[in-house]
C-alpha positions in Angstrom: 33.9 14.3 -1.3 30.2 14.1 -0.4 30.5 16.5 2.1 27.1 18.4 0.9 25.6 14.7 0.8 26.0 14.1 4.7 25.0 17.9 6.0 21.7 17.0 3.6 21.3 14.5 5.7 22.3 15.9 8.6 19.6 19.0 7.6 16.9 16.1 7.3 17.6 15.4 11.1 18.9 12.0 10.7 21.3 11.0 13.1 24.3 10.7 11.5 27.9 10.9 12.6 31.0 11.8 11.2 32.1 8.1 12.0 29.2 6.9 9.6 30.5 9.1 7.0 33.8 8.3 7.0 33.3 4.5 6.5 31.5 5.4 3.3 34.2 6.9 1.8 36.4 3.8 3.0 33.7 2.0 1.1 33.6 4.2 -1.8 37.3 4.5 -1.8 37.7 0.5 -1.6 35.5 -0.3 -4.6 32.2 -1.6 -2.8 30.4 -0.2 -5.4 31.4 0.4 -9.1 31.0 0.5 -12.4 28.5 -1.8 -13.1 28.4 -1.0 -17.3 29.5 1.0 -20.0 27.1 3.8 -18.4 28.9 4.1 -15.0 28.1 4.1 -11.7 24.3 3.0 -10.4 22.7 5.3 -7.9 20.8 2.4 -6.6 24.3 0.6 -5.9 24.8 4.1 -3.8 21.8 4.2 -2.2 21.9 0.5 -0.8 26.0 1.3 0.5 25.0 5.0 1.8 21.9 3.9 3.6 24.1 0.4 4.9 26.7 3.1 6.5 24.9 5.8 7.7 21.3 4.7 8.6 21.4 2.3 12.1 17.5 2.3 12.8 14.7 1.3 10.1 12.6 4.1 11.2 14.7 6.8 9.8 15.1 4.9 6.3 12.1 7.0 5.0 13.7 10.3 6.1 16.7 8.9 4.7 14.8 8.4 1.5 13.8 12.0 0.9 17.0 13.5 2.0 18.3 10.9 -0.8 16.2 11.8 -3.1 15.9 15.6 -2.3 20.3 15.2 -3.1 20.3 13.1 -5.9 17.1 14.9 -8.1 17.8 14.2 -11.6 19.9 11.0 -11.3 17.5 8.6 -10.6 17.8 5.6 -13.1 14.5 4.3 -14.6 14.0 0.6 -14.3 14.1 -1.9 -17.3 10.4 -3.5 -17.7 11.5 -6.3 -20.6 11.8 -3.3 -23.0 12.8 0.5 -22.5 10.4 3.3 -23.1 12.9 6.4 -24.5 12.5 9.0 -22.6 12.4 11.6 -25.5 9.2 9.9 -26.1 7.3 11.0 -23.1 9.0 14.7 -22.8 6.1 16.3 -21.5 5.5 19.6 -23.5 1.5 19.6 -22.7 -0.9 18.1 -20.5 -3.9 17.3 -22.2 -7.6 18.7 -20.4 -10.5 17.6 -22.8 -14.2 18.0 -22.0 -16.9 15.8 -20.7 -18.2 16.0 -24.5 -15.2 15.2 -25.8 -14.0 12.3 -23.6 -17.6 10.5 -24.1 -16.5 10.3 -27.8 -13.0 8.0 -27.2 -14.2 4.5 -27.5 -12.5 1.9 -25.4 -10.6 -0.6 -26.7 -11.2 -4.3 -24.9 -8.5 -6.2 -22.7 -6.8 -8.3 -25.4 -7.2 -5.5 -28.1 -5.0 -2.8 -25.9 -2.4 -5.6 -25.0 -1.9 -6.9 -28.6 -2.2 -3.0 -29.9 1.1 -2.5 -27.9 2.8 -5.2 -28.8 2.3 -3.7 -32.2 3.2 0.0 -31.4 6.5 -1.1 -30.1 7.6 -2.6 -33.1 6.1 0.4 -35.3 7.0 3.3 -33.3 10.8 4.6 -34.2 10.3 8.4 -32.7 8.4 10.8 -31.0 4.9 11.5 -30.7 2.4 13.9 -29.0 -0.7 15.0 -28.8 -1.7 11.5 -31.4 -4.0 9.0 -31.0 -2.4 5.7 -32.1 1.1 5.8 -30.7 3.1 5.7 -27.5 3.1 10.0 -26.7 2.5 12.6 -24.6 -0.5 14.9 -24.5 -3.2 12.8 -26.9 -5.7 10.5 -26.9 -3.6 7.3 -27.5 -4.3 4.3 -25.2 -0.4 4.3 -24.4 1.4 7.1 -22.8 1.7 10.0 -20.6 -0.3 12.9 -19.8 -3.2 12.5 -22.2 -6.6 11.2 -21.8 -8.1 7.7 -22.7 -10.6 5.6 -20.9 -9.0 2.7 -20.8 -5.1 2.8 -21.8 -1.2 2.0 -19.9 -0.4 4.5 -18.3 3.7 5.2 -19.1 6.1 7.5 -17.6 4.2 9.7 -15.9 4.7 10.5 -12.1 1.2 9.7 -10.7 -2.0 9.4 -11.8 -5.1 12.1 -13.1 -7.8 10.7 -14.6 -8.0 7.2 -12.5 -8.6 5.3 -15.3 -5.5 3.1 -16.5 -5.4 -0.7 -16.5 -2.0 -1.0 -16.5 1.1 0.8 -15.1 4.4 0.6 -17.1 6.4 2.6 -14.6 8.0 0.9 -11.3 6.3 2.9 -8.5 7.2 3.2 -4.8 4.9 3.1 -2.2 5.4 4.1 1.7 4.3 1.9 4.5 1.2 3.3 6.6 2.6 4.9 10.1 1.3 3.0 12.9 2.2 5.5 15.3 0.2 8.1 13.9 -1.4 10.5 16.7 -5.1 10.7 16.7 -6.8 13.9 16.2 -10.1 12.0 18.0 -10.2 8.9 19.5 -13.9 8.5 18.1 -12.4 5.4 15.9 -10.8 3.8 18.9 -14.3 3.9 20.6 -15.8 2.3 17.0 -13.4 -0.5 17.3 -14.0 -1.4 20.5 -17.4 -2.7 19.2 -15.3 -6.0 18.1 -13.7 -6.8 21.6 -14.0 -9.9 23.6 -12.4 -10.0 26.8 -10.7 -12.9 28.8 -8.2 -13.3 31.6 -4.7 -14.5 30.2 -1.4 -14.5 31.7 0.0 -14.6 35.0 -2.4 -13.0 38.2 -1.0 -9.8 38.4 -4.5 -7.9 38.8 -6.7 -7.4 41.8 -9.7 -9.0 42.0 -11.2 -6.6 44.6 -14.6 -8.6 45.1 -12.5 -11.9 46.2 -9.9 -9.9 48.2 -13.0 -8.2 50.6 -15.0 -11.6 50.8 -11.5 -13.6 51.5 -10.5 -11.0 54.1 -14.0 -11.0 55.8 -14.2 -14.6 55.6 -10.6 -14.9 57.7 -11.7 -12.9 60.5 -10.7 -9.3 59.5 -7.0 -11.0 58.2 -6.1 -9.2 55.1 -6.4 -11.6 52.4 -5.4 -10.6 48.9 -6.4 -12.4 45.6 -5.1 -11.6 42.1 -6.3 -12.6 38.9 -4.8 -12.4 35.5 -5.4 -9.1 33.6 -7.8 -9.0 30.9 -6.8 -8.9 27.4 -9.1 -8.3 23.9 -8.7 -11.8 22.4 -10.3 -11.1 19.4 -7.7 -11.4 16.3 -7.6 -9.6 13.3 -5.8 -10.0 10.0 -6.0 -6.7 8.3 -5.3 -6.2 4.5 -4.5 -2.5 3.2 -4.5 -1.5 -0.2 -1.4 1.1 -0.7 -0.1 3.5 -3.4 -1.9 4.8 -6.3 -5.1 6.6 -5.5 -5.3 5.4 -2.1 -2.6 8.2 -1.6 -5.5 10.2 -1.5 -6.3 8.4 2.0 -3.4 7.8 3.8 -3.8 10.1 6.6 -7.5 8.6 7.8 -5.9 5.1 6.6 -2.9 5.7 9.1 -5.4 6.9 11.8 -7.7 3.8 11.2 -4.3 1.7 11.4 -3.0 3.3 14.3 -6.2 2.4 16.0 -6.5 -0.5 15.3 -3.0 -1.7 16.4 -3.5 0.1 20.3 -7.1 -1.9 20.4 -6.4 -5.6 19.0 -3.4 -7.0 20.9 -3.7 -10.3 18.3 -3.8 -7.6 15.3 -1.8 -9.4 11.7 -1.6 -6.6 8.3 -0.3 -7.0 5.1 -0.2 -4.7 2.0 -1.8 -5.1 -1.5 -2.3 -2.4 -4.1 -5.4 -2.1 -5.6 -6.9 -5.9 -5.5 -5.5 -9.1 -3.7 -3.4 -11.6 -5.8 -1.2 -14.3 -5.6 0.9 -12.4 -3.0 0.8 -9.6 -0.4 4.3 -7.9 1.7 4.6 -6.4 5.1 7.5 -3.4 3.9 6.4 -1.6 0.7 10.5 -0.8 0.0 10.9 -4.3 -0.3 7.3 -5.7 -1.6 8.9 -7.4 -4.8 12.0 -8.7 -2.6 10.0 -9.9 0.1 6.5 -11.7 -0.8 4.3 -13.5 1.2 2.3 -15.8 -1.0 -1.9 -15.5 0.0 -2.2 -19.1 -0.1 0.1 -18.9 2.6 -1.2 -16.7 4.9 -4.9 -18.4 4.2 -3.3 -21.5 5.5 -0.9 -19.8 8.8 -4.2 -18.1 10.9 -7.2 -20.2 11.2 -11.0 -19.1 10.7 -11.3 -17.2 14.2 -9.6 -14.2 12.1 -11.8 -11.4 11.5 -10.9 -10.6 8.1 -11.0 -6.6 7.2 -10.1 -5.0 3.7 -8.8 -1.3 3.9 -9.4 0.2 0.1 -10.7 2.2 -1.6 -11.4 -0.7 -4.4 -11.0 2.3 -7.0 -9.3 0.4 -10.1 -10.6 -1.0 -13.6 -12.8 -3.9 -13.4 -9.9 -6.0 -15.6 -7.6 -5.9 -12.1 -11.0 -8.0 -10.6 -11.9 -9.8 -13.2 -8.9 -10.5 -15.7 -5.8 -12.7 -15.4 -3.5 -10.5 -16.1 -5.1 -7.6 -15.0 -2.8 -6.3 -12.1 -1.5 -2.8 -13.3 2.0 -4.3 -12.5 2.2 -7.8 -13.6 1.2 -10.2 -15.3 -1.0 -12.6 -12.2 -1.7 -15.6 -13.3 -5.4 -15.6 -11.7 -8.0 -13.0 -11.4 -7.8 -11.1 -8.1 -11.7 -12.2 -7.7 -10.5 -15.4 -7.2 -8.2 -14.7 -4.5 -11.1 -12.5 -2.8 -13.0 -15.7 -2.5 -10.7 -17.8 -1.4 -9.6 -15.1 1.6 -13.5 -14.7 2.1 -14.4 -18.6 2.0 -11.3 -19.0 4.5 -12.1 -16.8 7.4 -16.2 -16.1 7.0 -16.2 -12.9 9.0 -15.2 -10.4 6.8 -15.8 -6.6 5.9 -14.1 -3.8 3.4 -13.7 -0.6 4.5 -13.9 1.8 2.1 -12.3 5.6 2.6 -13.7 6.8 -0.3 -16.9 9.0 0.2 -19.8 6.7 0.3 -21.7 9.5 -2.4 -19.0 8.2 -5.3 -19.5 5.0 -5.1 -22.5 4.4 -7.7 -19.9 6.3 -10.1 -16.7 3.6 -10.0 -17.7 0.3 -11.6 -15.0 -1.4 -10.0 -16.1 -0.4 -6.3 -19.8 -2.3 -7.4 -17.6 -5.2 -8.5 -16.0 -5.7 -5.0 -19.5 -5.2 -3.4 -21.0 -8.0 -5.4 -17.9 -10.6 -4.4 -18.5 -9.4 -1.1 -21.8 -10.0 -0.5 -22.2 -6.3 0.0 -20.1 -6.2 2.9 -18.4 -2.5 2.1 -18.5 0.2 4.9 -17.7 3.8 4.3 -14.4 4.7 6.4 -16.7 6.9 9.0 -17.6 6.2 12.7 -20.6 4.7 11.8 -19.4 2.9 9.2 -17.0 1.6 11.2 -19.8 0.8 14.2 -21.6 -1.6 11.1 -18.3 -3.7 10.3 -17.4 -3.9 14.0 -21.4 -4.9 14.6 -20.9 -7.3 11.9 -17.8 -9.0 12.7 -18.8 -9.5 16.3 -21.8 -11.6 15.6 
């Protein structure tokens, strides 16, 4: 029983025992997890159990993940957002490619219109569609759906994203924390950073202070005379917010280099994770971002103003998720995520955004010029000298 589960595992390199293994099966056996409806067994109940047993370190949960999921294909259950989206509708038979012409010609439809126009289509729609434009399908020009195009529409049940343009997001999406112990390939960044460090002596003397030690020892007639000093440490402190998932996927490599970086350099170095603008809430482990929040009002009242505040994004989103309660792709915030930009900015008054997308694209995304104007144009390109003008910046 789950014998080809476990060497998957094992073939993933996790370090798993037969030990491990068999107390699953006790659990299985014993009824930790069951039949939790008419439809059967959940796969999430099995994935919590499994992982409890068999995973001992939270570093290996995301290999454990992909072995999971690499096992499991096909099983995974889709979760319930108020009201379910039938899969039959969102079969995807065609992937829709129109041309510049032709996409000019879809007009947008406003915030409130597209919320209240689906409202509408799920009561109207009893069935399939593709290739439409009105109704919740695959493959059309409908604001609602999967696979087609629109300039402004919910994206649902699709894997990822294409044409970087949806306000809202029907599907649950998971999102991997950035590795902080990513390698360098150049340690120019490191050398960018250092541009924001301010040195003092703290701790215990465990350093020699080679100037006192000669001038002691010469003034005690030749008697050796050794002084120590505390080390020096980079005092400067840094609260760090990273936008994650979505089309900062596109990223995540120089984002995990720029992370890595900056965790070796500041010693007083605090992140959190957002996705796509700050709201009323950010979270330190993206597996557990709805389970474990950390409101914003209270991390704007836990560090004081001698943070240097710095914004990792690409700021790549619709100008609703600034501007628009209710704007967030995956719920409904209650105030605009400009809002909650000024209140981070107004609370620690050294700030930057760094931006990893290329600095040439930026005229082109309307919500990029957005974030620049709440910042007071303080947006850097993710490049060494980009870097060397936030770091100038936040030093002053």
């Amino acid at each position: 029983m789950l014998i080809d589960f476990f060497y998957t595992l094992r073939s993933a390199k996790l370090p798993v025992s037969v030990k491990e293994y068999l107390t699953l099966l006790e659990a299985v056996k014993a009824g930790v997890v069951g039949p939790t409806s008419e439809d059967g067994y959940s796969i999430d109940d099995f994935y919590y159990l499994s992982r409890t047993a068999l995973v001992k370190d939270e570093k290996h949960y995301d290999k454990f993940d992909r072995a999971f999921a690499a096992y499991f294909k096909g099983v995974e259950m889709i979760a319930d957002f108020t009201k379910d989206v039938p899969l039959e509708w969102l079969r995807k038979n065609l992937e829709l490619e129109l041309s510049p012409e032709e996409k000019a010609k879809i007009e947008k439809m406003g915030w409130d219109e597209l919320m209240e126009t689906l409202k509408k289509r799920f009561e109207e729609q009893k069935e399939r569609h593709e290739g439409g434009n009105r109704m919740i399908g695959t493959g059309g020009t409908s604001p609602f759906g999967a696979y087609g195009y629109n300039p402004q529409g919910v994206r649902i049940g699709q894997d990822k994203g294409r044409n970087k343009s949806a306000v809202k997001v029907w599907d649950q999406r998971a999102y991997k924390d950035y590795d902080d112990t990513q390698e360098l390939g150049t340690r120019n960044i490191k050398v960018a950073l250092r541009r924001l460090r301010k040195f003092a002596r703290e701790g215990s003397a465990e350093e020699l202070d080679l100037d006192d030690t000669i001038r002691s020892t010469a003034a005690n007639a030749g008697y050796l005379d050794i002084k120590m000093v505390p080390e020096r440490h980079n005092n400067v402190k840094v609260l760090l917010l990273m936008d994650v998932g979505g089309t900062m996927d596109e990223h995540i490599h120089r984002v995990e280099e720029m992370f890595s970086a900056a965790k070796s350099e500041f010693k007083h170095l605090e992140f959190y994770y957002f996705h796509n603008c700050v709201y009323d809430f950010m979270w330190k482990n993206n597996k557990r971002r709805f389970s474990e929040k950390f409101a914003t009002w209270d991390i704007i009242r836990k560090y004081n103003k001698d943070y240097k505040l710095v914004f990792i994004g690409d700021a790549t989103m619709s100008p609703y998720e600034i501007l628009q309660p209710g704007g967030s792709v995956e719920y409904n915030n209650e105030e605009a995520g400009a809002e909650w930009l000024q209140r981070l900015t107004n609370a620690f008054p050294k700030f930057a955004w760094i931006n990893p997308e290329p600095q040439g694209v930026w005229q082109y995304r309307q919500s990029i010029a957005v974030i620049q104007q709440l910042l007071n144009q303080r947006m850097y390109p993710l490049t060494i000298k980009g870097l060397e003008e936030a770091m100038r910046l936040l030093s002053k």
